[in-house]
N, C-alpha and C positions, 0 to 999 in steps of 0.2 A: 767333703772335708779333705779328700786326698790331693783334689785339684788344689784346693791352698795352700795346701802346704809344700805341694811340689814345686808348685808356681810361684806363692809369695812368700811364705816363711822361709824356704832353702833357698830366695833369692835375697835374701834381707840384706846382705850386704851390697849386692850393686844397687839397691831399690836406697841405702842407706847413702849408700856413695855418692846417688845420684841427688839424692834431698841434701846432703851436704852443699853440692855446688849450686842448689839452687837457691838454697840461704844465703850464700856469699853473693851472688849474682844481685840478685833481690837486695839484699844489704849495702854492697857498695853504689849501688844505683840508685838507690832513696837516696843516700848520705849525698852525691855528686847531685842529685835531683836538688835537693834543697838548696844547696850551695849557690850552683846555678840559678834555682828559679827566684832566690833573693837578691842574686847580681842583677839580672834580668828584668825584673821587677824594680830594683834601684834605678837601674838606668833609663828605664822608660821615666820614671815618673819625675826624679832629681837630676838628671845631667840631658840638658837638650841638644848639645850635638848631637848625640847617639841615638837619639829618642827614634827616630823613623828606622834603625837597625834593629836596636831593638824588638823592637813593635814585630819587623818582619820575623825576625828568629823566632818570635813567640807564638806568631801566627803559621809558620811553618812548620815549627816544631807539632803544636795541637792538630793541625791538618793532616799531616803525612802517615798512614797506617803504621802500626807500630813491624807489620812484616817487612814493607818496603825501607822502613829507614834502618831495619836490622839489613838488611841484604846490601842497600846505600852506605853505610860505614866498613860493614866487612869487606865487599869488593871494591869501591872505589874510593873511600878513605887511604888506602895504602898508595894505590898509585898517585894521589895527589899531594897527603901527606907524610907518605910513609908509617904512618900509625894508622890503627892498632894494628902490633904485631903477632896478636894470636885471636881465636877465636872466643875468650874469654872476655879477653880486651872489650873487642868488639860489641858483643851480647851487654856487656854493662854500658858502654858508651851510647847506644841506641836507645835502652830503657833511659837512660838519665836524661838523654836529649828530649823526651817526647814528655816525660813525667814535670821537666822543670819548668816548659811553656806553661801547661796546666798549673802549676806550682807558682809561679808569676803572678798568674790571675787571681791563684788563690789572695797570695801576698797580698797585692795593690788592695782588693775588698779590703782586707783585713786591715789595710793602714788605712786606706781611706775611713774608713768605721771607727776610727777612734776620734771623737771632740777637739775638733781645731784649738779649742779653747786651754786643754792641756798642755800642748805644746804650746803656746804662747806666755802662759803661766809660769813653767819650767823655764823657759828660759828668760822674761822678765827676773825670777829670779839668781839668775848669773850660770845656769847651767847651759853647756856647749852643746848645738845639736847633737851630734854624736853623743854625748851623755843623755838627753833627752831622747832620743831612738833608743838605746841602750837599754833605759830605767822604767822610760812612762812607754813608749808607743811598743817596742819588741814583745814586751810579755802580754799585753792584753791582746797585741795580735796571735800572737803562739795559741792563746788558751780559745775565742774566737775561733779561729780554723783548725786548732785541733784535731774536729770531726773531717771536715775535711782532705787534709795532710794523710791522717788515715786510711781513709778510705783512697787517697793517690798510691797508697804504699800496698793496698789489697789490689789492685790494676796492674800495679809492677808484679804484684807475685802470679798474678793471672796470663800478662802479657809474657812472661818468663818463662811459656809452659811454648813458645812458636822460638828460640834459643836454640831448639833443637835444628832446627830450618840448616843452620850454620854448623851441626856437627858439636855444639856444644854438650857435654856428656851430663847433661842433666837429668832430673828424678824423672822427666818425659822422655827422654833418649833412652834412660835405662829401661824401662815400661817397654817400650816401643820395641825397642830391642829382645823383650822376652816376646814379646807377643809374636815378634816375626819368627821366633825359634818356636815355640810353642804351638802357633796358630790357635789359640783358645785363649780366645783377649776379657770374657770374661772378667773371672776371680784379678786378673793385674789388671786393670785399670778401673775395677770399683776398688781395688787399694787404694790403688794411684790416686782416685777423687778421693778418697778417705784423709788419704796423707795431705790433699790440698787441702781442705774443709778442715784440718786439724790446726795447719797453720797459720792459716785467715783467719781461722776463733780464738787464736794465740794473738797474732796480730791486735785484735782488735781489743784483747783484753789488755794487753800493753798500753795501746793507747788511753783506753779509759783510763787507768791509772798514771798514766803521765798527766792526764790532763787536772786529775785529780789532785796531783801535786804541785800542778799550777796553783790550783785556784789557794789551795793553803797555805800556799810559798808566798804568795802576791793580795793573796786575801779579797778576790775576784769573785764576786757571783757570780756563778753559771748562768748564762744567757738563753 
């Protein structure tokens, strides 16, 4: 009992500081994840210039380990594009890049999977593609991959715990850093999984409930 409390409760706030940044991390990396892998996903399937670029970003993106493509934007992102300009930067633009291939694929199922017949319907009746993606195809795809989406955003918080690689001061840097002063890695890092396994069963409860408010929003049977 003395070990824990030396170690994890009298460190609570860097172990706090460091679950901070890794919520944000996590967070804006889904958010740029989805963004992404619906452009992505767009432009493979509705714009055929691009289609063969596409395709490749998608398939590189899923390929490349998610360490290598954190180390590929941190070090050589700058000297090519001059961005990102910090370590934060970075750690989010790697997770977004690799989550949004996967997130693509998701998408394309999830549109292909809806009744050609809808969309023809829809707009026989005078509505505009874009109103039609918008009204009939976007929500029963949301509610559809869902489980999915989710469980991309449990990967991002997984993948978020290798951020440290780059010096990014996350809930695993902070860990990592007691452990090296302590040497009895023990009691901090069965927190440290405690704290993950907290957030992933948050995670997932979110999603059930979002999805749930699909289906009563749009009046969707679960599949």
């Amino acid at each position: 009992m003395n070990n824990w409390e030396r170690l994890v409760w009298n460190q609570r706030d860097a172990l706090l500081a460091g679950l901070q940044v890794t919520v944000e991390i996590c967070l804006i990396s889904f958010a740029c994840a989805i963004v992404g892998g619906l452009v992505l996903c767009l432009l493979r399937m509705y714009v055929k210039p691009v289609r063969p670029l596409a395709t490749l970003l998608i398939e590189f993106f899923r390929a490349t380990p998610i360490l290598v493509q954190l180390l590929w934007v941190n070090y050589v992102w700058p000297e090519l594009f001059g961005w990102p300009t910090t370590f934060f930067q970075a750690a989010c633009a790697a997770l977004a890049l690799q989550s949004s291939g996967y997130l693509a694929e998701t998408f394309r199922g999830g549109i292909e999977a809806v009744p050609k017949g809808q969309r023809e319907a829809a707009m026989a009746v005078g509505m505009s593609p874009l109103l039609v993606f918008r009204r009939i195809v976007l929500p029963q795809v949301m509610l559809a991959t869902a489980p999915s989406i989710v469980n991309q955003f449990t990967v991002i918080v997984k993948s978020s715990t290798l951020v440290s690689v780059i010096t990014v001061q996350d809930l695993m840097f902070q860990s990592q850093k007691i452990v090296n002063i302590a040497y009895e890695p023990i009691e901090i890092l069965t927190a440290t999984a405690a704290i993950y396994i907290g957030f992933i069963f948050l995670v997932s409860l979110a999603g059930k409930a979002l999805a749930d408010r699909l289906r009563r929003a749009y009046g969707i049977a679960a599949r």
